[in-house]
C-alpha positions as CSV (number, residue, x, y, z in Angstrom):
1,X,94.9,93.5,112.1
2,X,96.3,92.8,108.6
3,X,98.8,91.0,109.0
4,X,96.4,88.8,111.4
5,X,94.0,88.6,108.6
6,X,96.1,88.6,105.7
7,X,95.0,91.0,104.4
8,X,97.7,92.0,101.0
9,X,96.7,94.8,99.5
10,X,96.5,97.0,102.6
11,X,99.8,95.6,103.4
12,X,101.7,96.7,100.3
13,X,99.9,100.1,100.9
14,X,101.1,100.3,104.3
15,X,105.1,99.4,103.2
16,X,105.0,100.8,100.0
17,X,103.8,104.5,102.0
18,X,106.2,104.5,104.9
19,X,109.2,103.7,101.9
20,X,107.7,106.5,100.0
21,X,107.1,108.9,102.9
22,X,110.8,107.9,104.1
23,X,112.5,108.2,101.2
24,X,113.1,104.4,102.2
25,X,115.9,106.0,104.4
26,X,116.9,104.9,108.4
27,X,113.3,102.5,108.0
28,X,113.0,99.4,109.9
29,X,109.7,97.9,109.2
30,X,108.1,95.8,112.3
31,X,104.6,96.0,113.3
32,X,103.4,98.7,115.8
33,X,103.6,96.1,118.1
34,X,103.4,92.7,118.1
35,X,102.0,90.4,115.6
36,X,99.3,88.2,117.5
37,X,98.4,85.2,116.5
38,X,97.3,83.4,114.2
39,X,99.3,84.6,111.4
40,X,100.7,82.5,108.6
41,X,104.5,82.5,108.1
42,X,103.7,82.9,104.4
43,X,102.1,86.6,105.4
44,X,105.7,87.4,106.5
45,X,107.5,86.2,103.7
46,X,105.4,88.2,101.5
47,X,105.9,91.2,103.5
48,X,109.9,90.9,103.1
49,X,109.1,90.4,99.1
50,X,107.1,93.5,99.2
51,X,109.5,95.7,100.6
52,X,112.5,94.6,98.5
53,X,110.3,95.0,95.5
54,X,109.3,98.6,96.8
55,X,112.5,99.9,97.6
56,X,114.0,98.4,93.7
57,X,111.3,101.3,92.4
């Protein structure tokens, strides 16, 4: 529902918790399931920035 939404700050919550909880270790992130539309390409592209950014930390 976030990404659908674009929604950010739940987002970086969500990626920057699983990295955390992981130890950023063996994670692949993808949705739960699929992404259903509409979602804006730039959602995704912020997601990948996100992560990088997290894991850096």
């Amino acid at each position: 529902m976030d990404i659908t939404h674009n929604n950010r700050n739940p987002l970086r919550h969500q990626i920057y918790r699983s990295i955390t909880e992981s130890g950023g270790k063996h994670l692949i992130l993808t949705p739960g399931c699929g992404i259903r539309h509409p979602f804006e390409e730039d959602t995704i592209r912020y997601l990948q920035k996100v992560k990088i950014e997290t894991e850096a930390l």
